[in-house]
C-alpha positions as CSV (number, residue, x, y, z in Angstrom):
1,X,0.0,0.0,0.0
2,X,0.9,3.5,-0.6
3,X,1.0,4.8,2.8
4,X,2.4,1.5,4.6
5,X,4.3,2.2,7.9
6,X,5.8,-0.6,8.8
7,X,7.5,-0.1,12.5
8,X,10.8,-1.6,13.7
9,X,8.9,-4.6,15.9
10,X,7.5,-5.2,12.4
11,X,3.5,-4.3,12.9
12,X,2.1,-2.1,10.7
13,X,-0.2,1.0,10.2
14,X,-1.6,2.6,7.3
15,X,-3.0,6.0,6.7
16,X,-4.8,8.1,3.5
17,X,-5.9,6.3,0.6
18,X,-4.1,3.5,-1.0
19,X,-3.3,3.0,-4.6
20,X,-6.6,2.3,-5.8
21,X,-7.9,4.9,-3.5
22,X,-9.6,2.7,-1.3
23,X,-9.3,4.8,2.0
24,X,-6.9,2.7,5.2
25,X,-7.1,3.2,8.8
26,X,-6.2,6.7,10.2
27,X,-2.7,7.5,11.5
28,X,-2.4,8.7,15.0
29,X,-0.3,11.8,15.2
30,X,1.3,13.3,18.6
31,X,1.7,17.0,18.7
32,X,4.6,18.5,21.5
33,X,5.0,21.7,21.3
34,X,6.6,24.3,23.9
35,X,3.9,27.0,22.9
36,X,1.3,27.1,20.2
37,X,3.0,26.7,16.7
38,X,2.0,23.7,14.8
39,X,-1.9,23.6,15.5
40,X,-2.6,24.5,11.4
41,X,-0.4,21.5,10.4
42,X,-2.6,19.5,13.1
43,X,-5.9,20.5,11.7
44,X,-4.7,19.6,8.1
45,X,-4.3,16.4,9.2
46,X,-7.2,16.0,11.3
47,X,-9.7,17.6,8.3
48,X,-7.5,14.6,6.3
49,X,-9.4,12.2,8.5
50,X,-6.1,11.0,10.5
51,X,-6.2,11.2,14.4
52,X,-4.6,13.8,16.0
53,X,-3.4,15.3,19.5
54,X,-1.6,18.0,20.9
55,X,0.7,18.8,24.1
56,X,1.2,22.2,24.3
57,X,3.4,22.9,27.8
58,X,2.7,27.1,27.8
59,X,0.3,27.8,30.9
60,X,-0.5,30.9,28.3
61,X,-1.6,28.6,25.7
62,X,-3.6,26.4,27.3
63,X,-7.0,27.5,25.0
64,X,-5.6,27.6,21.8
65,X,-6.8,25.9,18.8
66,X,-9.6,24.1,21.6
67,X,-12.2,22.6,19.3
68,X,-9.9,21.8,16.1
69,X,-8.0,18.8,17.3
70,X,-7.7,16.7,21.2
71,X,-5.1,18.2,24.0
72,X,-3.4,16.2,26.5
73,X,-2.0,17.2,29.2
74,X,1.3,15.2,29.1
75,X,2.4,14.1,26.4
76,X,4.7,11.2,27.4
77,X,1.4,9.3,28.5
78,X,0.2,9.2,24.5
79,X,3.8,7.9,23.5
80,X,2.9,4.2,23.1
81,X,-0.5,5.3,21.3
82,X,0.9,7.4,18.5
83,X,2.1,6.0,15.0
84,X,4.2,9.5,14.6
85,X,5.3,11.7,17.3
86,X,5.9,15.1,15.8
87,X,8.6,17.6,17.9
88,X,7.6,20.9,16.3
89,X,10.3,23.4,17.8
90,X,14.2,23.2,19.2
91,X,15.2,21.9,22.7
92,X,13.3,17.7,21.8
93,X,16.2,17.3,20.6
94,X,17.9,14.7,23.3
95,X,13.9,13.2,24.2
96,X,13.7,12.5,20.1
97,X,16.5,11.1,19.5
98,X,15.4,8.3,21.9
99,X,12.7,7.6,21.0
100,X,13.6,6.9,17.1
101,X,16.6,4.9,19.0
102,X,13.2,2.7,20.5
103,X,11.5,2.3,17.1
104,X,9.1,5.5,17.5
105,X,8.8,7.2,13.7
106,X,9.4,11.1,14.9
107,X,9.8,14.3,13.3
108,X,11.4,16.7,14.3
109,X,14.8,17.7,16.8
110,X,18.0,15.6,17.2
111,X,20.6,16.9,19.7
112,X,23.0,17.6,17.0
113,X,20.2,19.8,14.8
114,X,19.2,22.0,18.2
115,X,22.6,22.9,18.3
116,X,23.4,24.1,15.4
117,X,20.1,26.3,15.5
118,X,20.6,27.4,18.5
119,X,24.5,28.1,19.3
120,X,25.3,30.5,16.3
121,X,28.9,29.9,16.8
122,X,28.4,26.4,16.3
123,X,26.5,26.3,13.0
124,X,28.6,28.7,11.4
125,X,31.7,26.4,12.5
126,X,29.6,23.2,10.6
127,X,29.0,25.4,7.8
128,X,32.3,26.0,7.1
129,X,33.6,22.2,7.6
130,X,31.2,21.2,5.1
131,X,32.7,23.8,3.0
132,X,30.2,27.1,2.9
133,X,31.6,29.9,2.9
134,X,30.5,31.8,5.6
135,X,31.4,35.6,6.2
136,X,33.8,36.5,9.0
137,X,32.9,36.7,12.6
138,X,33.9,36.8,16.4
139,X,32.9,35.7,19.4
140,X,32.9,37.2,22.3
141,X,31.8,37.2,26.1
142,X,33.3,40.5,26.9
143,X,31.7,44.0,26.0
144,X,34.4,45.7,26.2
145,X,36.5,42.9,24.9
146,X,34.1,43.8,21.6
147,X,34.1,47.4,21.7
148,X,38.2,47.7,21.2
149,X,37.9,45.2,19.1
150,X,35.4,47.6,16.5
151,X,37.5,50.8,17.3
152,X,40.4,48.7,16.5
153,X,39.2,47.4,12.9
154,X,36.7,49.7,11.8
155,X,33.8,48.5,9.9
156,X,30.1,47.7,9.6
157,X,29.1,44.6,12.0
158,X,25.8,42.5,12.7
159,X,25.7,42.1,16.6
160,X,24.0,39.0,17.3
161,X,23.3,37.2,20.5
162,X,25.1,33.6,20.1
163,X,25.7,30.2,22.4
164,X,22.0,29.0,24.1
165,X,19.7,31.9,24.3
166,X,16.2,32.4,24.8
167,X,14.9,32.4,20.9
168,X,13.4,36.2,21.9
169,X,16.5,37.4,22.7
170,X,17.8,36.5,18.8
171,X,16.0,39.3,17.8
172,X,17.7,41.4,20.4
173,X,20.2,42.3,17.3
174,X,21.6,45.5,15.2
175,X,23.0,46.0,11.7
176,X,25.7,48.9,12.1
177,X,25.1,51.1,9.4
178,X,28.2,53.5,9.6
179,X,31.6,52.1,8.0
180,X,33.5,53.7,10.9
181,X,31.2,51.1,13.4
182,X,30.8,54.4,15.5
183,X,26.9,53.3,15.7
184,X,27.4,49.8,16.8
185,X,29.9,51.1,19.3
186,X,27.5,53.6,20.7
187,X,24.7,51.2,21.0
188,X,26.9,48.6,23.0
189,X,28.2,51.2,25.1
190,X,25.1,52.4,26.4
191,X,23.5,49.1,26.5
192,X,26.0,46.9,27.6
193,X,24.8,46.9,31.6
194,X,21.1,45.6,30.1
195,X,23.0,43.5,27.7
196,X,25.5,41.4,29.6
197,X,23.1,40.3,32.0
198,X,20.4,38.6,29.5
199,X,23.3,38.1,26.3
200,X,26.1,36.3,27.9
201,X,27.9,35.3,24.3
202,X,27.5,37.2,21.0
203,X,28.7,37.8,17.9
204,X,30.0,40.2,15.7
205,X,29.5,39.7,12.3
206,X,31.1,41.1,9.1
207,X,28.3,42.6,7.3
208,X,27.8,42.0,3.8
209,X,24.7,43.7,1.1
210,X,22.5,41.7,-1.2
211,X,19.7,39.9,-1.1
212,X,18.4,38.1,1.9
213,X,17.0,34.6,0.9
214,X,16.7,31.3,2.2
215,X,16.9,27.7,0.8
216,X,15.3,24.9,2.6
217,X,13.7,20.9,2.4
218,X,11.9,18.2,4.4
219,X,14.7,15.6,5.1
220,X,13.8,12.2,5.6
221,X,16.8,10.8,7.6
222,X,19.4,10.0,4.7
223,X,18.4,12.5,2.1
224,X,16.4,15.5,1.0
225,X,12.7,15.6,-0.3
226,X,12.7,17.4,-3.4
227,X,11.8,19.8,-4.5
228,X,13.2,22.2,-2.6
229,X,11.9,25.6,-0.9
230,X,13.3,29.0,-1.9
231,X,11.9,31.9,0.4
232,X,11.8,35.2,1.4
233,X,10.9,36.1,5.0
234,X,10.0,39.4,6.2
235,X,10.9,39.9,9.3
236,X,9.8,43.7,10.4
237,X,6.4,44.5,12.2
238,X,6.1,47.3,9.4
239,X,6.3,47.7,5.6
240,X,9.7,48.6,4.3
241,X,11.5,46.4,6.8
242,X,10.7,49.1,9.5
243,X,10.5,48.4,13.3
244,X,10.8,46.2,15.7
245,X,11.5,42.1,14.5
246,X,9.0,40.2,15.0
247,X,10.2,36.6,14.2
248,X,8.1,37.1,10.8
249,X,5.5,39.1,9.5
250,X,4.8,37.0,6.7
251,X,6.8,35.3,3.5
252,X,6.8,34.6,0.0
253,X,8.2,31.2,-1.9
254,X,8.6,29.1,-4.7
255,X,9.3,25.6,-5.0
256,X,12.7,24.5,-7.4
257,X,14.5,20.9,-8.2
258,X,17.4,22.8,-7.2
259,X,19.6,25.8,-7.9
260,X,22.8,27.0,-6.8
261,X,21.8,28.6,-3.9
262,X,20.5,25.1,-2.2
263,X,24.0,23.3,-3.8
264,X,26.2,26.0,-2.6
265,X,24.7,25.7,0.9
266,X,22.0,23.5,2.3
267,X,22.9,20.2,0.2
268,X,26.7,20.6,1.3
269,X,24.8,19.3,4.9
270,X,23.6,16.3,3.6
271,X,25.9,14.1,5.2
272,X,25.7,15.5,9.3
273,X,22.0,15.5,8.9
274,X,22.1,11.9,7.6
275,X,24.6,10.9,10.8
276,X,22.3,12.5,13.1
277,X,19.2,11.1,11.6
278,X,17.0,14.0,11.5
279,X,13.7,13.5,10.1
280,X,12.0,17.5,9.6
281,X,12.6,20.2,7.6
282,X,15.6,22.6,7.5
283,X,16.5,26.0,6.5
284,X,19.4,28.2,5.8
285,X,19.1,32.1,5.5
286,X,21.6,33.6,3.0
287,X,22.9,36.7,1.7
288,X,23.8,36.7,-1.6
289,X,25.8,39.5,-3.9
290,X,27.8,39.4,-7.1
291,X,30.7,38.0,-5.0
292,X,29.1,35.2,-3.1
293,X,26.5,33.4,-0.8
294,X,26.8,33.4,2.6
295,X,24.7,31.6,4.6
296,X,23.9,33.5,8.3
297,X,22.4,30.6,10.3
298,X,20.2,27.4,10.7
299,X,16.9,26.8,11.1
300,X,16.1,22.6,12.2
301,X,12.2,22.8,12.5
302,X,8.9,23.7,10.8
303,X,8.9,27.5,10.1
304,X,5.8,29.8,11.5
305,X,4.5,30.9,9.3
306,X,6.3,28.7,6.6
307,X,4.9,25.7,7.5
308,X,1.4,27.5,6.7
309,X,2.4,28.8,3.5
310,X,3.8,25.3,2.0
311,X,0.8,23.9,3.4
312,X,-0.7,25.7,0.5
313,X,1.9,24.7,-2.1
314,X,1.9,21.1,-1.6
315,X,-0.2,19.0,-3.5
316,X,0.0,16.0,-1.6
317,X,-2.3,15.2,1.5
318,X,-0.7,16.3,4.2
319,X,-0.5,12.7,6.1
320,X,0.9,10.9,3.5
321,X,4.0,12.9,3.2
322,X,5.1,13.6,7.0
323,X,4.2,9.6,7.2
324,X,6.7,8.6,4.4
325,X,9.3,11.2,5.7
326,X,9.1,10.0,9.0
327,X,9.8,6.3,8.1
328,X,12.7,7.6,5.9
329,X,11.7,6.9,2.6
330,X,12.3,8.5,-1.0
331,X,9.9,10.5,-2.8
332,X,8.7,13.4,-4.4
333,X,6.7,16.2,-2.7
334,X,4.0,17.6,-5.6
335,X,3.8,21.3,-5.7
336,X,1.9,23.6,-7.1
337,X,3.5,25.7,-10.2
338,X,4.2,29.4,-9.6
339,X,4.3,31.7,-6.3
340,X,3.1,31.3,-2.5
341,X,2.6,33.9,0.1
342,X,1.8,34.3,3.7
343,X,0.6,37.4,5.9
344,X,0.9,37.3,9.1
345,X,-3.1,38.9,10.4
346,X,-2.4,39.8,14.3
347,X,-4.1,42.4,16.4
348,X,-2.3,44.2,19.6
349,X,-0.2,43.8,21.8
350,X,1.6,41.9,19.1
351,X,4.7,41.6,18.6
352,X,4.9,42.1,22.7
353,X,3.8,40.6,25.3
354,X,0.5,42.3,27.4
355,X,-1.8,40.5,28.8
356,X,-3.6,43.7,30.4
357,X,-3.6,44.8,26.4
358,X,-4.6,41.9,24.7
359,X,-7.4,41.7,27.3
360,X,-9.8,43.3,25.4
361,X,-9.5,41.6,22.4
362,X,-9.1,37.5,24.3
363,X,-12.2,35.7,22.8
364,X,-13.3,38.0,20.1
365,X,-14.8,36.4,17.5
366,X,-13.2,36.4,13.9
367,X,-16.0,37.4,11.3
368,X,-15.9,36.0,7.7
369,X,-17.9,38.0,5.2
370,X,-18.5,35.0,3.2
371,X,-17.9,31.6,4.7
372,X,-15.2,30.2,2.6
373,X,-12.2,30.3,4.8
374,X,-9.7,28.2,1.9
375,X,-6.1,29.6,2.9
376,X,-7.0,31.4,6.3
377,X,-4.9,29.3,8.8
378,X,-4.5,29.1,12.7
379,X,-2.4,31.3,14.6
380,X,-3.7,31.5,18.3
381,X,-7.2,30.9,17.3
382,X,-10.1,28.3,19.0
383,X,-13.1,26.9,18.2
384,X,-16.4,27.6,20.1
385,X,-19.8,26.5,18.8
386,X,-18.8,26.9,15.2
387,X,-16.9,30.3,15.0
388,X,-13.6,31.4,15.4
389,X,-11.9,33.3,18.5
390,X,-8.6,34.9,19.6
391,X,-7.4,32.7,21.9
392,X,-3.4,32.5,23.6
393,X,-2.0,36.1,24.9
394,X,0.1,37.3,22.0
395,X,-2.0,38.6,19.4
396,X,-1.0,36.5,16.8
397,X,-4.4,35.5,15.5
398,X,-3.9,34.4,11.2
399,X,-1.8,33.3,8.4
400,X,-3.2,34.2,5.3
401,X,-2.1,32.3,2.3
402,X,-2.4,32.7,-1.8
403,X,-0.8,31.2,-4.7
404,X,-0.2,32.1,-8.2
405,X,1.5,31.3,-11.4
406,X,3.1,34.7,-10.8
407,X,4.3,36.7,-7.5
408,X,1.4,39.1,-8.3
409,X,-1.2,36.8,-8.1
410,X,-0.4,35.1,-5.2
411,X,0.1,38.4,-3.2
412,X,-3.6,39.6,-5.3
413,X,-5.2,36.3,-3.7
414,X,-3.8,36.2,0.0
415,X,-4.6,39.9,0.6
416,X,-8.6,39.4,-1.2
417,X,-8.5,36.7,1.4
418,X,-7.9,39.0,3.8
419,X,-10.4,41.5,2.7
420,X,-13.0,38.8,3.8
421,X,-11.7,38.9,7.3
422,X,-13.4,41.0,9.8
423,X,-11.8,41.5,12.9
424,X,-11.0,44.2,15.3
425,X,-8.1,46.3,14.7
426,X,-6.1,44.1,12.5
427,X,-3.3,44.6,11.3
428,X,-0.7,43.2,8.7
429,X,2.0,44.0,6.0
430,X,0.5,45.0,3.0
431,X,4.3,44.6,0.9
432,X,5.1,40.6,1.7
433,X,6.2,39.1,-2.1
434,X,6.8,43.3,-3.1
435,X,10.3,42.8,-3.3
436,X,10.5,40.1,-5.9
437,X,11.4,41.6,-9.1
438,X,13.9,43.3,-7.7
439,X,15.4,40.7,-6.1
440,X,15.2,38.1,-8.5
441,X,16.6,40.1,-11.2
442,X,19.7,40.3,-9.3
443,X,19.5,36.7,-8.1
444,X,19.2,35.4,-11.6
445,X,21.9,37.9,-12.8
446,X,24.4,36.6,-10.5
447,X,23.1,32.7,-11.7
448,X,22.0,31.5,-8.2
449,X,18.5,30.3,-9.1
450,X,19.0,27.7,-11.6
C-alpha cells in the first residue's frame, strides 16, 4: 500500500488512501509543542481524517486551537498510542533522539540539529567544515572585549546574540550602518549593563549587502525531499523592513528541483543531517551579492509561518508525506506551479507581550464575510460552537495564504482573502512578495536560481 508504515517490531499501520484509492485506517499523530505553533499543520491532518493530539506545555496557551483537534495534558502518557510523534520546535532534541533509538517514527529535533540552530557559533563552524563559505565573525563574552575590538578594525558589523539563548532574545540584534562602526559602538556602550546580564555570548558579524533569501527541504533521515523551498521572509512589524522584528511578519516562496543557492549551501549538509538522523525540515538564511552566498544561520524545525504557506503549495495530503518522511523513505513532494505567500493577520499587543492589552480583544470572534475560509490558517485561534476566537495572549491571530502562477497573483489572492476577514483592529504588512522583481533580477543575474 501506498502509505504502509511498517514499524521496527515489524507491525504495521496505514493511513490516506491506498493505490486504488480505497481509504486505510487513520494514522495517530502526537503533537509536542513548547507553545502554540504547529496547531494548522494538526488541523490539516485532522480535516485529512487521521487522528490527532496536541501537548502544548505554555500555561498561556492552554486554550488555543480548543475545538480543532484533542489536548493532552502530558504528552509522554500518548507515546505508546501514536504512530508518529511530531517535535515541532528546538530543545526535543535529546527526548527525540530516543525515542527513534526505540523504534518511535518522529519528526522533528536531534541533539546535534538543536545545536546548530541554537548556538550560532556552532552552525557557522559546521558550515564551514562542510565547506560554505560563511562571512567573517567573532565571538565574544566581553563588552568591552568587543568594543576595542570595533575601534580597532573599523567597519560595519551584525551584533547578534550567540551560544544558548532564549529564541526572543535572537532578535535582540543590530545591523551597524556606519563604515566607521561608530553606531554599533555607541549602541553597545550604552546598553551593555542591560545586555550582559540577558546576552552572555554574541557575535560580531562582518556585514555584507545583497539579497536576503533562504533555501530549505523536508529531510527524511538520509536524504532530502525534493523539490526544494526558496523563500523570502519578512521579518519587520512594518512595511519597508521598519520596526521592531518580530520573528516574521509574513513570507513569499517558490518551489525548485534545485539551484545553486541550495547546492552551494544547504545540500553541502547532507551528510551531518544523515549521521544524526533527523527527520523534519531545515533551512538556511543567506545573503547573496555578485561576489558570493553566505549563509547566516540554521533553522532545524517547521517555520511559523512557513509551515502554513507550504501547506498551501503542496499538493499532496498532508498525512501521506510527513508519514513517508518519518519512516525515511524516498519520494517526491508535488507542488503547485508558480508563487506562494503568507501574511501574518495579528491584532495588539503583538509583537509584545501584554496581557492587560490583549485583554480586550481575548475571545473575540473572527467574522468571515462570506464563509469560505480556503487559505486562512491558525495562529492562536479556538473553536467555540462553530466560530472562530482569539485565543493564547500574544495577538498572533492568522496566516493568510495565496498562490499564483506569478508573484502578483499570489500576493492579489492572500490579501482578497484577507479583505473577507473581519476583525478588530487588524493589522498586517501590506508589501510581503513586493520585493521580488527586484530581487530576483539580481539573483538570476548573478546565476544563483538555476
Amino acid at each position: 500500500m501506498a502509505n504502509e508504515i511498517r514499524n521496527k517490531n515489524g507491525s504495521v499501520k496505514t493511513g490516506g488512501e491506498n493505490a486504488e484509492g480505497i481509504t486505510s485506517a487513520p494514522l495517530k499523530f502526537l503533537f509536542v509543542s513548547w507553545e502554540s505553533l504547529s496547531g494548522d499543520l494538526a488541523w490539516r491532518l485532522a480535516q485529512e481524517g487521521q487522528e490527532v493530539r496536541g501537548f502544548i506545555k505554555d500555561e498561556d496557551d492552554q486554550d488555543v486551537y480548543e475545538g480543532f483537534f484533542e489536548k493532552v495534558p502530558r504528552w509522554e502518557d500518548y507515546v505508546d498510542w501514536a504512530d508518529i510523534i511530531i517535535f515541532d520546535d528546538v530543545g526535543f532534541g535529546k527526548a527525540a533522539d530516543g525515542l527513534r533509538a526505540k523504534g518511535k517514527w518522529v519528526i522533528g529535533g536531534s541533539e546535534y540539529t538543536d545545536r546548530l540552530e541554537e548556538d550560532r557559533e556552532f552552525g557557522q563552524e559546521e558550515m564551514k567544515k562542510v565547506g560554505m563559505t560563511v562571512l567573517p565573525h567573532w565571538d565574544f563574552t566581553d563588552y568591552d572585549e568587543a568594543l576595542a575590538f570595533i575601534r580597532a578594525n573599523p567597519g560595519r558589523y551584525v551584533f547578534k546574540p550567540s551560544g544558548n539563548i532564549m529564541s526572543e532574545q535572537k532578535g535582540i540584534l543590530f545591523i551597524g550602518e556606519e563604515e566607521s562602526g561608530v553606531d554599533l559602538i555607541e549602541v553597545l556602550e550604552h546598553n551593555k549593563k542591560t545586555w550582559s546580564r540577558k546576552i552572555k555570548k554574541f557575535q560580531l558579524q562582518k556585514y555584507a549587502q545583497g539579497v536576503e533569501v533562504a533555501v530549505g527541504a523536508f529531510f527524511n533521515g538520509s536524504d532530502f525531499i525534493r523539490p526544494i523551498n526558496v523563500n523570502f521572509e519578512h521579518k519587520k512589524l512594518f512595511p519597508g523592513e521598519i520596526g521592531p522584528y518580530t520573528g516574521e511578519m509574513g513570507t513569499s516562496m517558490y518551489w525548485n528541483e534545485t539551484n545553486e543557492i541550495f547546492r552551494r549551501t544547504l545540500e553541502k549538509m547532507r551528510e551531518p543531517l544523515a549521521e544524526s538522523d533527523y527527520r523534519g525540515y531545515v533551512d538556511i538564511n543567506c545573503i547573496a551579492n555578485n561576489n558570493g552566498i553566505y549563509p547566516l544561520e540554521f533553522t532545524c524545525r517547521f517555520g511559523y509561518p512557513t509551515i502554513s504557506i507550504q501547506l498551501e503549495g503542496i499538493l499532496n495530503p498532508a498525512g501521506e508525506w510527513l508519514a513517508k518522511m518519518a519512516r525515511g523513505e524516498q519520494f517526491s513532494l508535488r507542488t503547485k506551479k508558480g508563487f506562494q505567500v503568507g501574511v501574518v493577520v495579528a491584532v495588539p499587543p503583538f509583537p509584545y507581550a501584554d496581557k492587560k492589552e490583549y485583554e480586550i480583544y481575548k475571545d473575540s470572534s473572527i467574522v468571515f464575510r462570506k464563509e469560505n475560509r480556503e487559505g486562512v490558517h491558525l495562529g492562536e485561534v479556538k473553536l467555540v460552537e462553530g466560530d472562530w476566537h482569539l485565543a493564547g495572549v500574544t495577538g498572533y491571530a492568522l496566516v493568510v495564504t495565496g498562490s499564483g502562477t506569478t508573484m502578483h497573483e499570489a500576493r492579489r489572492m492572500a490579501y482578497n482573502r484577507i479583505d473577507n476577514i473581519i476583525l478588530q483592529n487588524k493589522y498586517y504588512r501590506t508589501d510581503i512578495g513586493f520585493r521580488w522583481n527586484t530581487d530576483s533580477d539580481r539573483l538570476q543575474s548573478w546565476g544563483y536560481l538555476y
